[in-house]
N, C-alpha and C positions, 0 to 999 in steps of 0.2 A: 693066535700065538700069544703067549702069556710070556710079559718083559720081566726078570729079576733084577733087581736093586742088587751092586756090587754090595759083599760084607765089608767092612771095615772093623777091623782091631781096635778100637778107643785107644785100649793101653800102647800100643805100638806108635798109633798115631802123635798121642800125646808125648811119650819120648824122643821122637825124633822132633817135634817142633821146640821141644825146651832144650834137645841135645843143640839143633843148628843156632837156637838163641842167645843160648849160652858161649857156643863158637864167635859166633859176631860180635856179640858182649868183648870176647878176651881177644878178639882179634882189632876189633875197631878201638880199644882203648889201651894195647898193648902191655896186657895184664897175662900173667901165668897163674895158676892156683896158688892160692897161699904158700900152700908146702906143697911139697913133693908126696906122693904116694906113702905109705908105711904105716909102721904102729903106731899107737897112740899110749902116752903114758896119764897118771894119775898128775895134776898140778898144782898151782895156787896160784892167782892172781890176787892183789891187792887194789884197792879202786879210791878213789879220789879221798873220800873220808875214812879210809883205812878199814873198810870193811876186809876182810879176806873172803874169798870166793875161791872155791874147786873149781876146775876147769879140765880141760882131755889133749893139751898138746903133744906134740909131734914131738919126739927129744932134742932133734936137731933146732927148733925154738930158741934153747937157752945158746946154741953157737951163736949168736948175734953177740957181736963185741960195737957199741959206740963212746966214742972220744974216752976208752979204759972201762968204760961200765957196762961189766957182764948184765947179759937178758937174763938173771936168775929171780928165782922162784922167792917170796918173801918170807920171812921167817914169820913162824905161828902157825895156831890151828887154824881152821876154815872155821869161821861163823856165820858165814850167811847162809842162809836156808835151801839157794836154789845155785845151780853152776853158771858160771860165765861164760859168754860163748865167744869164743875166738874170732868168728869171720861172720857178716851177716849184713843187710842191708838195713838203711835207717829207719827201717817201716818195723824190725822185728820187736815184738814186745821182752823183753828182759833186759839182763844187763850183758853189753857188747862190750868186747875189749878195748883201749884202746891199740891202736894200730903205728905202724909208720911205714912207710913206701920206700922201696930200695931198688938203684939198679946197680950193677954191677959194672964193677969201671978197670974190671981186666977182668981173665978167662974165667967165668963160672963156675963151680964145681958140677960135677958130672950127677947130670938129672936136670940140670938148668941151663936155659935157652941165653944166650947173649944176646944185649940189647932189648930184654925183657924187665918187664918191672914185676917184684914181689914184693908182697902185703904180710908185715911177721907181727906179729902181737905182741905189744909190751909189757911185762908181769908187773913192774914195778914203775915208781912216776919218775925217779931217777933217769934210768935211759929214755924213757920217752921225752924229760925234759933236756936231756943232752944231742938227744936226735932232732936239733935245729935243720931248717932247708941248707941244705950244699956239706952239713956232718957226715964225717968221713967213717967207716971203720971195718970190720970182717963180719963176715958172713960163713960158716962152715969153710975159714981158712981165705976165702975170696974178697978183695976188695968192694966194698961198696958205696954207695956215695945216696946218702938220705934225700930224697924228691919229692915226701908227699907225707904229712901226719894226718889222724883222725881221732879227733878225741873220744875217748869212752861213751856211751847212750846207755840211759836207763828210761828204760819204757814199759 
């Protein structure tokens, strides 16, 4: 009697171990997706020496309001050669945005978990330097309350 080896998917295989890692990821550190599901627009980021960089944000992005300083987009062309990337980890080679970490400290708008932390990217160094730990402001009309910065990486 001649044994067969079970097939295995690779590809199948492999998305379920990075789909459950990623679950434990956002579960063990009480992290939601950056944004919410949706379109993507054309942007600009601005970076520490005032490079300007294109970037692919969500439009709801710029609804961050901290201590009166809208998330908006900076004025000028785009000069840098390559895009910004909004979300990534410290290992990735380019230029990463920076960031700040928000929860919300009354009812979330709808598409967002309470009691959850999200991660929105800062266009400009204004809000990012106004979103101190414990700064207060809205989020797509919702209270928020700033818990975590990360500054810009160029790699």
């Amino acid at each position: 009697m001649v044994q067969t080896r079970p097939t295995v998917d690779c590809a199948v295989l492999l998305r379920h171990i990075v789909g459950t890692l990623y679950y434990t990821c956002a579960t063990s550190f009480n992290l939601e997706a950056i944004m919410s599901a949706g379109a993507f627009e054309i942007g600009r980021y601005i970076n520490n020496d005032a490079v300007v960089f294109g970037c692919r944000p969500q439009p709801e992005t710029k609804a961050l309001v901290i201590a009166t300083i809208t998330n908006a987009y900076p004025v000028g062309a785009v000069t840098a050669p390559v895009q910004a990337r909004l979300s990534g980890g410290k290992r990735r080679i380019g230029m990463t945005a920076r960031t700040v970490t928000l929860n919300f400290t009354g009812a979330p708008p709808a598409g967002y978990s309470a009691g959850r932390s999200i991660r929105v990217p800062c266009f400009g160094q204004a809000i990012y330097n106004a979103a101190t730990f414990g700064a207060v402001g809205t989020y797509l009309g919702s209270a928020v309350a700033v818990v975590g910065r990360s500054p810009e990486r160029i790699r």
